[in-house]
N, CA and C atoms as an extended XYZ file, in Angstrom:
495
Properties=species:S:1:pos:R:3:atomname:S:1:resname:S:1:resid:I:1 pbc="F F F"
N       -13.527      -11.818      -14.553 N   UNK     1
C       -13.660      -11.528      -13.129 CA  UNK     1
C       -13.889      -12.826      -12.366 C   UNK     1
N       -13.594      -13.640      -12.902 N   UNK     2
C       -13.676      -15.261      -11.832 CA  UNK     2
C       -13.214      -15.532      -10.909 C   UNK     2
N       -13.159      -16.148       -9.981 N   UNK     3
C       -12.625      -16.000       -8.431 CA  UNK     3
C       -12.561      -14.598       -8.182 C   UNK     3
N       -12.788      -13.622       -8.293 N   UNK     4
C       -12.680      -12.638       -7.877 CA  UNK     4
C       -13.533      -12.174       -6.265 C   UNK     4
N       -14.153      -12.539       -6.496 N   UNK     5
C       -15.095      -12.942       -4.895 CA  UNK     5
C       -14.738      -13.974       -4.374 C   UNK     5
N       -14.292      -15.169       -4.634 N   UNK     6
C       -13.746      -15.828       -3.575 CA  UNK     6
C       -12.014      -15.443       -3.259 C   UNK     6
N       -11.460      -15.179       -3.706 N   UNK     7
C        -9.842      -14.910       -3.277 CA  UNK     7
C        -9.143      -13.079       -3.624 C   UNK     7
N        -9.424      -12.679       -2.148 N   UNK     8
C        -8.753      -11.160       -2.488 CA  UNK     8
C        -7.626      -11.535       -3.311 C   UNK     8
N        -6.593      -12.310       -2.247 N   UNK     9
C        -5.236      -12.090       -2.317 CA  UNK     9
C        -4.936      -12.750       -3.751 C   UNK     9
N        -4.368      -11.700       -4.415 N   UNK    10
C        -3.987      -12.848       -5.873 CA  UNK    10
C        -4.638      -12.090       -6.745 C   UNK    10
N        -5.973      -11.568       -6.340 N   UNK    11
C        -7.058      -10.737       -7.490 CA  UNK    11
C        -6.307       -9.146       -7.975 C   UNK    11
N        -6.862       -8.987       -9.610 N   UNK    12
C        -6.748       -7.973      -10.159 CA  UNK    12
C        -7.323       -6.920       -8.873 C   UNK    12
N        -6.831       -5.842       -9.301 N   UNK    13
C        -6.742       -4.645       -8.625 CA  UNK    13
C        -8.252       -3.943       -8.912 C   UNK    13
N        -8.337       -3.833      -10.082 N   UNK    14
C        -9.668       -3.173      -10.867 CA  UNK    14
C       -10.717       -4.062      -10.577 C   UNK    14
N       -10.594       -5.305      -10.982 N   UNK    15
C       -11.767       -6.463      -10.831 CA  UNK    15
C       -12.027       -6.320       -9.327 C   UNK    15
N       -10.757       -6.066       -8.534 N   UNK    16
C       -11.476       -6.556       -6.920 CA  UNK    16
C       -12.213       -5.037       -6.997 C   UNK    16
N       -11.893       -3.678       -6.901 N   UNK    17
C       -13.017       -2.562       -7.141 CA  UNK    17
C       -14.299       -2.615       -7.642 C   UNK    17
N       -14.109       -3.547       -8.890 N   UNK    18
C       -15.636       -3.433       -9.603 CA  UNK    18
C       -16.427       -4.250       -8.811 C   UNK    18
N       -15.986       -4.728       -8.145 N   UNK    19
C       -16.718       -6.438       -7.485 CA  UNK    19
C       -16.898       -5.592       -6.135 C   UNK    19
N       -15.883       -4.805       -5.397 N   UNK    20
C       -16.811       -4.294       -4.309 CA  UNK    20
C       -17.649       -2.881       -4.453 C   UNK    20
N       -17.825       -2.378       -5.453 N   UNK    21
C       -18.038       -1.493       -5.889 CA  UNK    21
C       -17.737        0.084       -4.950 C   UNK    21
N       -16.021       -0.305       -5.214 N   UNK    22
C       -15.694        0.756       -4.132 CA  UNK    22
C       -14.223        1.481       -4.675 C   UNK    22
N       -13.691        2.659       -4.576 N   UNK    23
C       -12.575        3.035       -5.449 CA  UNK    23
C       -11.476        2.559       -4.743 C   UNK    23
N       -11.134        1.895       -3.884 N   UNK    24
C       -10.247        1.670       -3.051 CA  UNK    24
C       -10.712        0.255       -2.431 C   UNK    24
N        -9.723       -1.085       -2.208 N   UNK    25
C       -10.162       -2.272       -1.769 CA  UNK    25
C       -10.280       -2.491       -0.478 C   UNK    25
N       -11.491       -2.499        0.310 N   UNK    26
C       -11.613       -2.548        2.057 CA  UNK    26
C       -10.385       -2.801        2.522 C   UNK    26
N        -9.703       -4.154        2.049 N   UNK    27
C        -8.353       -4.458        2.827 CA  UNK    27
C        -7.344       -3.320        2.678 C   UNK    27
N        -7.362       -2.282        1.715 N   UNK    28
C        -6.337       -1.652        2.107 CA  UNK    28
C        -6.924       -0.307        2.900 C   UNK    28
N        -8.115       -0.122        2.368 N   UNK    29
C        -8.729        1.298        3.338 CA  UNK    29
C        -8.490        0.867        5.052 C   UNK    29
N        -9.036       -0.292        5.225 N   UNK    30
C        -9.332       -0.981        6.565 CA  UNK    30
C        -7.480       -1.227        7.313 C   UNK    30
N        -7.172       -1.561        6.847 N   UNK    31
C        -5.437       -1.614        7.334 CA  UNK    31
C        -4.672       -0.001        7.456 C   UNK    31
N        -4.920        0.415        6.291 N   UNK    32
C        -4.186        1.492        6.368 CA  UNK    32
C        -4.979        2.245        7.632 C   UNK    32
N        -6.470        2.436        8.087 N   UNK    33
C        -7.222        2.813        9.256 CA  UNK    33
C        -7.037        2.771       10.782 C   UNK    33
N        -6.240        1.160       10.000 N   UNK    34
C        -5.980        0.288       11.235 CA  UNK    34
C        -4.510        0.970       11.851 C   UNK    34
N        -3.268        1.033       10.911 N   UNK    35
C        -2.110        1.957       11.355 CA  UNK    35
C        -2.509        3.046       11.677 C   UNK    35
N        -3.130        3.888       11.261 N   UNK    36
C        -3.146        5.361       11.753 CA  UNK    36
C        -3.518        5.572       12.805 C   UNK    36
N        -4.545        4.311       13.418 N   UNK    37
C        -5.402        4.520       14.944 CA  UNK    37
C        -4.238        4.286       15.181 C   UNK    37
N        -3.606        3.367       15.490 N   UNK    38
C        -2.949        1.925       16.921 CA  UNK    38
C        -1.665        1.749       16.322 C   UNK    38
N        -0.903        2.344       14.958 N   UNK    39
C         0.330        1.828       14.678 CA  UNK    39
C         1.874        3.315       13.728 C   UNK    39
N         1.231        4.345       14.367 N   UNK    40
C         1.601        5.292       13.840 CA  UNK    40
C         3.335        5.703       14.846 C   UNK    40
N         2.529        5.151       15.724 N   UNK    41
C         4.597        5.642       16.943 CA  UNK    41
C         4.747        4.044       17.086 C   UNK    41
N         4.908        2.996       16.384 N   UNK    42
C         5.417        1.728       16.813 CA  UNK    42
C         6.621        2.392       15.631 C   UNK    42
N         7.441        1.595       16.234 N   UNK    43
C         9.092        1.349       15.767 CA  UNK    43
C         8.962        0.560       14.183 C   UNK    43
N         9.674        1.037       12.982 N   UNK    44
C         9.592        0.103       12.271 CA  UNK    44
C         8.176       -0.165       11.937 C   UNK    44
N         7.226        0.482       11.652 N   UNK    45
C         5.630       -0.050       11.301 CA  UNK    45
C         5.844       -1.050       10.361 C   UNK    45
N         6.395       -0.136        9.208 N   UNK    46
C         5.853       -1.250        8.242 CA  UNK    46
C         7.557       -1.884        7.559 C   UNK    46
N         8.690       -2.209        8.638 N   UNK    47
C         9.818       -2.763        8.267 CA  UNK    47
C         9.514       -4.093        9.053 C   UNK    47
N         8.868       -4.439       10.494 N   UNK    48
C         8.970       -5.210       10.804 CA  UNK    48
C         7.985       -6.308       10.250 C   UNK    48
N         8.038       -7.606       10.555 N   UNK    49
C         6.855       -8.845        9.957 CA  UNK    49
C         6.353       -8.814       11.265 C   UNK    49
N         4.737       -9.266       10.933 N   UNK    50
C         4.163       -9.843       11.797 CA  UNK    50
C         4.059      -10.967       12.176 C   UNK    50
N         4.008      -12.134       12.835 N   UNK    51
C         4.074      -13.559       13.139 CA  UNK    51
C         2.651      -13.632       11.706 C   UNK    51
N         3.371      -14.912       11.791 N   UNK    52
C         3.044      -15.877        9.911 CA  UNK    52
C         1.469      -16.505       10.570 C   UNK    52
N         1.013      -16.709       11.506 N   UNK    53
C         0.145      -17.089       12.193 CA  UNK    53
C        -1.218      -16.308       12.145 C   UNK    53
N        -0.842      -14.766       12.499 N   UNK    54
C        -1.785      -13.984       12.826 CA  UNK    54
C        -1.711      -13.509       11.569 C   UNK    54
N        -0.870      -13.295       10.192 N   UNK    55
C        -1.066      -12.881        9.047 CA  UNK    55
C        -2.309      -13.129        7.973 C   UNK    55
N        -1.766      -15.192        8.565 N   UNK    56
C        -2.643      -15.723        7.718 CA  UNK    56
C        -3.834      -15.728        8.206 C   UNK    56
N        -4.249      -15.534        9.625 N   UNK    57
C        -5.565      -15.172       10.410 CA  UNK    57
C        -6.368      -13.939        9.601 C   UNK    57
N        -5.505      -12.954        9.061 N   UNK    58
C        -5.885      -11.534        8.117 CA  UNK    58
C        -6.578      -11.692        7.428 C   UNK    58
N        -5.475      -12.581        6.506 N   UNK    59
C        -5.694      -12.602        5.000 CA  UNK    59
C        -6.739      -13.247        4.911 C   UNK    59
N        -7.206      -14.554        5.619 N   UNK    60
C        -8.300      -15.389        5.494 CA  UNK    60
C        -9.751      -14.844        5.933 C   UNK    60
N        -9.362      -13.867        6.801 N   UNK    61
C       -10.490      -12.996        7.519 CA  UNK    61
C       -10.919      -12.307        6.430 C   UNK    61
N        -9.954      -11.714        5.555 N   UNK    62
C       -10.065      -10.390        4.479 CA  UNK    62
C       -11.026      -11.516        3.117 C   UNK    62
N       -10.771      -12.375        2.834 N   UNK    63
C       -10.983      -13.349        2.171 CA  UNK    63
C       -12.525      -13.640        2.124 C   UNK    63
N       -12.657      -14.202        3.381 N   UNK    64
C       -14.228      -14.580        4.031 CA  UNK    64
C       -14.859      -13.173        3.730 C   UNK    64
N       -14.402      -11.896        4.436 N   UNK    65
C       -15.107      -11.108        4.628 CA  UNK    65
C       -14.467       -9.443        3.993 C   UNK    65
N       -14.743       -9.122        3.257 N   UNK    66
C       -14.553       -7.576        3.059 CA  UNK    66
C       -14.244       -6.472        4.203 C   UNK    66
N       -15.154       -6.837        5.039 N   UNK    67
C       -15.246       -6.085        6.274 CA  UNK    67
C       -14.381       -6.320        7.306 C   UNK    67
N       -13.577       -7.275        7.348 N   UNK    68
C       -13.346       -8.258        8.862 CA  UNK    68
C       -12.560       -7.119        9.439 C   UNK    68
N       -12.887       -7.666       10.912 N   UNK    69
C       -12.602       -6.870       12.001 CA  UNK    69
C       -10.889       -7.049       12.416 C   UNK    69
N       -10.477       -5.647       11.899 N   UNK    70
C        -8.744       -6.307       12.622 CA  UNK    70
C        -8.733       -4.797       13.473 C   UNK    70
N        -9.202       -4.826       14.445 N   UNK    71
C        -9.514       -3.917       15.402 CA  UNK    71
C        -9.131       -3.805       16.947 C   UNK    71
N        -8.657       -5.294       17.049 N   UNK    72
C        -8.414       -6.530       18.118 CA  UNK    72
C        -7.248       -5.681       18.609 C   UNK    72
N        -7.270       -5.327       19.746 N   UNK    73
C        -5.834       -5.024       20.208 CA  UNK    73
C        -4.817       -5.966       20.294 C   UNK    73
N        -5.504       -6.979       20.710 N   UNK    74
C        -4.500       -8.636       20.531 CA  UNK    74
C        -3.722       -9.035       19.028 C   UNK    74
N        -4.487       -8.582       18.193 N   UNK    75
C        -3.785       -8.435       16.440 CA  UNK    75
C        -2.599       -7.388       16.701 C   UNK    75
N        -1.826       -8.403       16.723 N   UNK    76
C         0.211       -6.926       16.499 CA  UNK    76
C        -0.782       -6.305       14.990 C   UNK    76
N        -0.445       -5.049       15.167 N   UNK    77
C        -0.242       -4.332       14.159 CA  UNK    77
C         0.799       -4.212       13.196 C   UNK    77
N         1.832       -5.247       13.556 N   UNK    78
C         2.758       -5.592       12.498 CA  UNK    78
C         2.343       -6.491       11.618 C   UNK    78
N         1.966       -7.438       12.024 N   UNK    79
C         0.455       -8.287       11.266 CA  UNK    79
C        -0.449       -7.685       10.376 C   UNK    79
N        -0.769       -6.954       10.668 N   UNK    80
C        -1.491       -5.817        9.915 CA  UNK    80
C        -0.571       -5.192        8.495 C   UNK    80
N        -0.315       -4.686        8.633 N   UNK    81
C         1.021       -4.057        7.569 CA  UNK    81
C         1.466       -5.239        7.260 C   UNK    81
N         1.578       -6.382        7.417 N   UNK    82
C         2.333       -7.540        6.816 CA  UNK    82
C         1.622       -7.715        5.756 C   UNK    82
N         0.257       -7.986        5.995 N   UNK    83
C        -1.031       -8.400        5.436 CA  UNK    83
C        -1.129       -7.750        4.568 C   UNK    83
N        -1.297       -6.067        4.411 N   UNK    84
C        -1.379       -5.231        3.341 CA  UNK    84
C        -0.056       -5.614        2.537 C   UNK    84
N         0.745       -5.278        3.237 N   UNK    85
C         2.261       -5.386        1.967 CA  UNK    85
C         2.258       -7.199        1.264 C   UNK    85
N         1.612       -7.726        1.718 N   UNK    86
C         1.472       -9.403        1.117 CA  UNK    86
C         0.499       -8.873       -0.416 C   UNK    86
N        -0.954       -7.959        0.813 N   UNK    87
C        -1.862       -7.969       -0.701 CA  UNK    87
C        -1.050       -7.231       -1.985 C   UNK    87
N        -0.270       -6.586       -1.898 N   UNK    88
C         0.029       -5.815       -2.973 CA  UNK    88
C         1.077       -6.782       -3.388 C   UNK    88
N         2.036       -7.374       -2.802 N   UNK    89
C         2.892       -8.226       -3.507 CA  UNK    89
C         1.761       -9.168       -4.009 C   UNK    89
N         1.033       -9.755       -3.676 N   UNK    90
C         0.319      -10.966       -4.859 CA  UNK    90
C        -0.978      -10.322       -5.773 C   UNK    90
N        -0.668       -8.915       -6.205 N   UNK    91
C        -1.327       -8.323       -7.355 CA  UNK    91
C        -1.021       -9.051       -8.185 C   UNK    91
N        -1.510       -9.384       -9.262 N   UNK    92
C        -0.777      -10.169      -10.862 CA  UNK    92
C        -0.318       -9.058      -11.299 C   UNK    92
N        -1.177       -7.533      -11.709 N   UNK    93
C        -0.258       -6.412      -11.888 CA  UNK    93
C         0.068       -5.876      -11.118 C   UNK    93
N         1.649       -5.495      -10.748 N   UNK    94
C         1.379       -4.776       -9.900 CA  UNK    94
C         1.075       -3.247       -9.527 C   UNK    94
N         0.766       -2.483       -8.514 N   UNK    95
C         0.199       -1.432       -8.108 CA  UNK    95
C         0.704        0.214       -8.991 C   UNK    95
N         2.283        0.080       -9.595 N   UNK    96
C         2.766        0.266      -10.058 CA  UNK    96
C         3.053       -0.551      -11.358 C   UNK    96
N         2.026       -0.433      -12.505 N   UNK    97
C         1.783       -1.500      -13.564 CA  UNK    97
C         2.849       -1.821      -14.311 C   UNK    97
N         3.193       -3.057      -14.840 N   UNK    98
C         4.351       -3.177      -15.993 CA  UNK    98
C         4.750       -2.008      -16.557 C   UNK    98
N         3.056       -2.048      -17.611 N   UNK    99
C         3.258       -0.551      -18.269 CA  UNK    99
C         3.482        0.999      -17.844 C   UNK    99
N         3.830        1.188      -17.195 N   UNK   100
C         3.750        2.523      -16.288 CA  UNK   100
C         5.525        3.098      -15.827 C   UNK   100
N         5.986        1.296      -15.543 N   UNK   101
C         6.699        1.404      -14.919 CA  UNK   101
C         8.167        2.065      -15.249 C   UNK   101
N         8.509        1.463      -16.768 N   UNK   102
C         9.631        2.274      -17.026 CA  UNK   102
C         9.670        3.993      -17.562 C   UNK   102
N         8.040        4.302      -17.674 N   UNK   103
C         8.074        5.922      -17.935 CA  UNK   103
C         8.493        6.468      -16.394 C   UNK   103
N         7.780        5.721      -15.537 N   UNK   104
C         7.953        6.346      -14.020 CA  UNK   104
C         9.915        6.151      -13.757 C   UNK   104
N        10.432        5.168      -13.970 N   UNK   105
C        11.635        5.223      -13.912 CA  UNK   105
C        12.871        6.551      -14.713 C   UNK   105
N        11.855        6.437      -16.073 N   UNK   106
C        12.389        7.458      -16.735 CA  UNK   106
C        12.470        8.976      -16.323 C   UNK   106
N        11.121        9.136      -15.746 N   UNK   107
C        10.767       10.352      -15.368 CA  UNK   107
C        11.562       10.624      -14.061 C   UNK   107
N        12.180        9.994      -13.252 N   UNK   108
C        13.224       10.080      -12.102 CA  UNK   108
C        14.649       10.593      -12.365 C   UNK   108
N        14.876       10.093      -13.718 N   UNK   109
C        15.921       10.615      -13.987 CA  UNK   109
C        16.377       11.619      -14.581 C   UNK   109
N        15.086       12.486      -14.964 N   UNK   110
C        14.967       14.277      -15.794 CA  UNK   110
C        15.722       14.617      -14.771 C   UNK   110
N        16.758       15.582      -15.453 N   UNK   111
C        17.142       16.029      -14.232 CA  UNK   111
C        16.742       18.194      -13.971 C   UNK   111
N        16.154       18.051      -15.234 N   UNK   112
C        15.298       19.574      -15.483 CA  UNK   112
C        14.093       19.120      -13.970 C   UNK   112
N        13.940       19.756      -12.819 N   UNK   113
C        12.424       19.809      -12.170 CA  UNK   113
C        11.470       19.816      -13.183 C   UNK   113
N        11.358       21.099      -13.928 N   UNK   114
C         9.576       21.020      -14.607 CA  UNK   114
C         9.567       20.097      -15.366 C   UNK   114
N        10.269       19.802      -16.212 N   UNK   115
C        10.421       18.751      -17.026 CA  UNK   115
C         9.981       16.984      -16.358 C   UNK   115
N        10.735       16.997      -14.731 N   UNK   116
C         9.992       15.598      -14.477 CA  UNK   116
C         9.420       15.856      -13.614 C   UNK   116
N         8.740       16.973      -13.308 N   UNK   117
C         7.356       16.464      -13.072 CA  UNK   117
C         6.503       16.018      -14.017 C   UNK   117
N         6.786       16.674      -15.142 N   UNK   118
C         5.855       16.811      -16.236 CA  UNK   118
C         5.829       15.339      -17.134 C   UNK   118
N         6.924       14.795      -16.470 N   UNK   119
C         6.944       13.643      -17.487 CA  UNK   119
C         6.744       12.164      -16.207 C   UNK   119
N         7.046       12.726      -15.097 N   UNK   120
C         6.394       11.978      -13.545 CA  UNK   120
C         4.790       12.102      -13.582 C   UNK   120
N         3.896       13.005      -14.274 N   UNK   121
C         3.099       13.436      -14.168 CA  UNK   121
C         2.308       12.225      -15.364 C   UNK   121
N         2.539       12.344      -16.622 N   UNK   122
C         2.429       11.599      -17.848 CA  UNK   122
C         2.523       10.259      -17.456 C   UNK   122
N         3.285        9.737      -16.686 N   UNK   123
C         3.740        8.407      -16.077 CA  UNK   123
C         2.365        7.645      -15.700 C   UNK   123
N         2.518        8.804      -14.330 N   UNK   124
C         1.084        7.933      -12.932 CA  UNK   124
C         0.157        8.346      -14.377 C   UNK   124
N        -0.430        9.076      -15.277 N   UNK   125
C        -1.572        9.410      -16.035 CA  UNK   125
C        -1.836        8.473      -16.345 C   UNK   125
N        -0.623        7.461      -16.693 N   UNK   126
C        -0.759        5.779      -17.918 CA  UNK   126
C        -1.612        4.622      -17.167 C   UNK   126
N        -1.512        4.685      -15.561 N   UNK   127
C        -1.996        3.840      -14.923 CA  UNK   127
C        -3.099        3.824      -14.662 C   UNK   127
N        -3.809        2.985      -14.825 N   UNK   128
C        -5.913        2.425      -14.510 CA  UNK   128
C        -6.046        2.901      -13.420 C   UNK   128
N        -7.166        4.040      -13.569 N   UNK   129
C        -7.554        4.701      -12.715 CA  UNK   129
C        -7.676        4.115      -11.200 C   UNK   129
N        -7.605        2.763      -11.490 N   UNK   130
C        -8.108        1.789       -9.605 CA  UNK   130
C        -6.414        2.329       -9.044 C   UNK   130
N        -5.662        1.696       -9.968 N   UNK   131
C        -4.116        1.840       -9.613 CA  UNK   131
C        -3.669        3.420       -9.297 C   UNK   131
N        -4.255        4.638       -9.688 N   UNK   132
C        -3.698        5.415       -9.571 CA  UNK   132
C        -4.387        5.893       -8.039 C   UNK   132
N        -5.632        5.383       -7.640 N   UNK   133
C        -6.281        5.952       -6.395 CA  UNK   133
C        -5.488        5.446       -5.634 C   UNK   133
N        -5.079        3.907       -5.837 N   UNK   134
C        -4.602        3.213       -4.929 CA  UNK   134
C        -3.054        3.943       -4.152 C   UNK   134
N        -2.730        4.088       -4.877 N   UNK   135
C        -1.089        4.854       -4.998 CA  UNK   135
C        -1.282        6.029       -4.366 C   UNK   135
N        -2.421        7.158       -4.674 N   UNK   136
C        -2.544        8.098       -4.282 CA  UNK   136
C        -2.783        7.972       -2.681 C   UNK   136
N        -3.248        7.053       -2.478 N   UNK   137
C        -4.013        6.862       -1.144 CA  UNK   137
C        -2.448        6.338       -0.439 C   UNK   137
N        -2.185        5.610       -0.713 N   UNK   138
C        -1.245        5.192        0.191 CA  UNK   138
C         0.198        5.797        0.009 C   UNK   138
N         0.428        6.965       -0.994 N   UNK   139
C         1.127        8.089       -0.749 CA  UNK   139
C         1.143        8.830       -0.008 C   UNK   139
N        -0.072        9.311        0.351 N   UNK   140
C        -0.701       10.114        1.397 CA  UNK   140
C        -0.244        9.546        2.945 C   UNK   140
N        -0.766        7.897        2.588 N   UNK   141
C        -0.841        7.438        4.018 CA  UNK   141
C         1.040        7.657        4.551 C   UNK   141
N         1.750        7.105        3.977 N   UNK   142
C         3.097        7.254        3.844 CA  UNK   142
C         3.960        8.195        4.315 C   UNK   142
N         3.347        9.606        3.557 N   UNK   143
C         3.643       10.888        4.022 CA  UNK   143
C         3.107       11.185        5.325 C   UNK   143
N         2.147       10.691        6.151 N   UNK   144
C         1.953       10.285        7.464 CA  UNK   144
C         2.606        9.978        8.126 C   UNK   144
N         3.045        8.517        7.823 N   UNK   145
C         3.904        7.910        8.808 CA  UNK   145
C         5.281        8.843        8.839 C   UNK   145
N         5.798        8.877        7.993 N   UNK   146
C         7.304        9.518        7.345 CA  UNK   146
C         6.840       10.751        8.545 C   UNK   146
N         5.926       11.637        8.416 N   UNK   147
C         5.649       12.705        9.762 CA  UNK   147
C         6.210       12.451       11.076 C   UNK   147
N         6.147       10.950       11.636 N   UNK   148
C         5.817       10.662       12.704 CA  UNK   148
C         7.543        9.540       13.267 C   UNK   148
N         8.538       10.054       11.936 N   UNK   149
C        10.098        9.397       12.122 CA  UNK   149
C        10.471        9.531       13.407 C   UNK   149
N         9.817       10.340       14.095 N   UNK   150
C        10.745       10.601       15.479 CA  UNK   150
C        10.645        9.568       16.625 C   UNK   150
N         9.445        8.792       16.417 N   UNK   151
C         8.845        7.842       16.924 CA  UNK   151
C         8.850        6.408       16.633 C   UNK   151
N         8.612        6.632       14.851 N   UNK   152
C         8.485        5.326       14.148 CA  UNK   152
C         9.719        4.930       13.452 C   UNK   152
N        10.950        5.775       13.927 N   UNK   153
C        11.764        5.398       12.997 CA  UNK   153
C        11.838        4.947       11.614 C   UNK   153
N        10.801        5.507       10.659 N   UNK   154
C        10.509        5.575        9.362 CA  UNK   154
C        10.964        6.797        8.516 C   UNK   154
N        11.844        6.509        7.917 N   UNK   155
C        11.961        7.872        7.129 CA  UNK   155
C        12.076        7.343        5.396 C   UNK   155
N        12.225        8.672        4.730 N   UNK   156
C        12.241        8.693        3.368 CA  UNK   156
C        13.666        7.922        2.938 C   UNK   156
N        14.028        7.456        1.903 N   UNK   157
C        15.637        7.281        1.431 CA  UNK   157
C        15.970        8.362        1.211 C   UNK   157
N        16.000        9.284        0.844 N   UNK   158
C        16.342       10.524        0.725 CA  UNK   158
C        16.905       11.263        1.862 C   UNK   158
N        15.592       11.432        2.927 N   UNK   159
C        15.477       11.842        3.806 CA  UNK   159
C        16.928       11.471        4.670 C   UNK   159
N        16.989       10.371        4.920 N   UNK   160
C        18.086        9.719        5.963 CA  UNK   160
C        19.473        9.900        5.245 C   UNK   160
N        19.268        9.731        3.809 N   UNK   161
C        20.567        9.755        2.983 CA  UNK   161
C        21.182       11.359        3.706 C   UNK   161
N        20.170       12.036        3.262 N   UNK   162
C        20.951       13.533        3.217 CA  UNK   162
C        20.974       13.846        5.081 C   UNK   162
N        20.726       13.050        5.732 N   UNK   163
C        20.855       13.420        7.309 CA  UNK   163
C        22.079       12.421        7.787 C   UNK   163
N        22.523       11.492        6.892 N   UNK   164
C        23.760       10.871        7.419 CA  UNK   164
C        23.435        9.716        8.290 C   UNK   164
N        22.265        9.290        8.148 N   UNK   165
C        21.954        7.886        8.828 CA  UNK   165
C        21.792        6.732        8.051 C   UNK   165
């Protein structure tokens, strides 16, 4: 668990949990909080970047502080979502683990329903419990936004595939 208190970005997934002793890592509870207030009907939430400026203002905030305030109406909320989608790209594992990953691939391609769920199901089971909250949580959050396509122009691949856009 070394550097683990000084550098979110970059830190194990589990280690940064045990270290804040929390099932979910502030930076992503606190961001994902942060879209649902102030970033749920912006265009593109989480397709567009935020300026590289106010990102690294985040990340360094998130860094210093567990808590930091990105509450600022002056913070784009594209900044925000930049910041989260950075933390999960510089997981060492990622959120979706090595190991996990080709059962979850596998399990996409059952083409029996009960069968992949059942083997979609066995998949997420393989992943460390930090990883599976994490996923769960921001599945959820997802299925949110995806609610709110009419506005945010966010939809599923699926979704748009089978609507012809």
């Amino acid at each position: 668990m070394a550097n683990v208190n000084v550098v979110l970005f970059g830190s194990d997934l589990r280690e940064r949990c045990e270290y804040e002793k929390r099932v979910l890592p502030a930076v992503v509870t606190r961001c994902v909080e942060e879209v649902e207030l102030r970033g749920m009907d912006m265009e593109g939430i989480y397709r567009k970047s935020g300026g590289s400026g106010q990102v690294k203002t985040i990340q360094q905030g998130f860094d210093r502080d567990g808590s930091y305030d990105i509450s600022d109406p002056d913070l784009d909320i594209h900044a925000v979502t930049s910041a989260l989608k950075q933390y999960f790209r510089k997981l060492p594992n990622p959120l979706i683990t090595y190991e996990a990953y080709d059962g979850i691939l596998h399990a996409g391609q059952v083409s029996d329903k009960e069968k992949q769920v059942a083997a979609m199901k066995a998949a997420l089971d393989a992943l460390p419990q930090s990883h599976h909250d994490v996923l769960e949580y921001l599945i959820h959050h997802l299925g949110r936004v995806v609610k709110m396509e009419s506005v945010n122009l966010v939809s599923l691949p699926l979704a748009s595939h089978r609507t012809g856009r």
